[in-house]
C-alpha positions as CSV (number, residue, x, y, z in Angstrom):
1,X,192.3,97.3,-141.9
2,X,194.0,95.5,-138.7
3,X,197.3,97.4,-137.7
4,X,199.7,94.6,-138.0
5,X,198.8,94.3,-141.8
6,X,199.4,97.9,-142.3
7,X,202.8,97.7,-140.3
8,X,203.7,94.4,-142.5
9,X,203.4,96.0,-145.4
10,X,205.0,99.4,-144.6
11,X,208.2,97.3,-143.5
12,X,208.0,95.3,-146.8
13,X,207.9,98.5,-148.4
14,X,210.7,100.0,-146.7
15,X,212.8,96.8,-148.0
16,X,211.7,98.1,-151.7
17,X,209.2,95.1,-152.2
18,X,207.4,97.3,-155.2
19,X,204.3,95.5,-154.7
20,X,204.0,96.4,-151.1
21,X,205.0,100.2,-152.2
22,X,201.9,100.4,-154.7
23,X,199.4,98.8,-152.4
24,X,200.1,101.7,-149.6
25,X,200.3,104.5,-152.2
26,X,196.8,102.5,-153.7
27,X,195.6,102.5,-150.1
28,X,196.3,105.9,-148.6
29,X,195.6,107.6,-152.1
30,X,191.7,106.4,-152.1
31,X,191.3,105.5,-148.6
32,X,190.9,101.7,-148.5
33,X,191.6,100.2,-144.9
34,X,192.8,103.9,-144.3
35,X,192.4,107.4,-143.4
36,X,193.1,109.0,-147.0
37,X,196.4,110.6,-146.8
38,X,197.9,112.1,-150.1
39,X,201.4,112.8,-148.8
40,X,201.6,108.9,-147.9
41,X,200.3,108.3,-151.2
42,X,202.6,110.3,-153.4
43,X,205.9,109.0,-150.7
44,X,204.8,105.1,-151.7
45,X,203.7,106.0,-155.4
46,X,207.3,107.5,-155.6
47,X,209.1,104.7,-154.5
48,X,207.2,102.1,-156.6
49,X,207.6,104.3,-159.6
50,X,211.4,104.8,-159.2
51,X,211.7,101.1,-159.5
52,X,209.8,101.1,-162.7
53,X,206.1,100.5,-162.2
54,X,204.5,102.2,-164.6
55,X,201.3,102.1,-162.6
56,X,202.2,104.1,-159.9
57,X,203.7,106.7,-162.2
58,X,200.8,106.9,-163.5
59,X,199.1,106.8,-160.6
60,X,201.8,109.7,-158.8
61,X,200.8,111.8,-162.2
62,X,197.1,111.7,-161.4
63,X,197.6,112.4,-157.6
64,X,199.9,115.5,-158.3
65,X,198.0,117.0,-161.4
66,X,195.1,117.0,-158.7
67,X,197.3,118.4,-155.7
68,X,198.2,121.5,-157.6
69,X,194.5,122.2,-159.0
């Protein structure tokens, strides 16, 4: 995926656009238009989750339950 997309929607996300937040954890936790990162996943996942998406809580459940086994 281009740089500048990635960048534009890192900054979004830093503004707490949750949308922006869920597609980065989405990205970074299985790898699309990305090196897979699970730290990066679980930071966006976080942030979308703390302003209610259940998704990503969901989502930060699954990535953590498989972190620790």
């Amino acid at each position: 995926m281009p740089e500048d997309i990635i960048l534009k929607l890192v900054q979004m996300a830093d503004v707490g656009i949750v949308t922006a937040q869920f597609n980065l954890g989405k990205m970074y936790g299985e790898g699309l238009g990305v090196r897979p990162d699970h730290s990066k996943a679980i930071k966006y996942y976080t942030l979308a989750a703390n302003q209610g998406d259940e998704e990503a809580r969901r989502n930060l459940e699954v990535l953590q339950y498989y972190s620790i086994h």
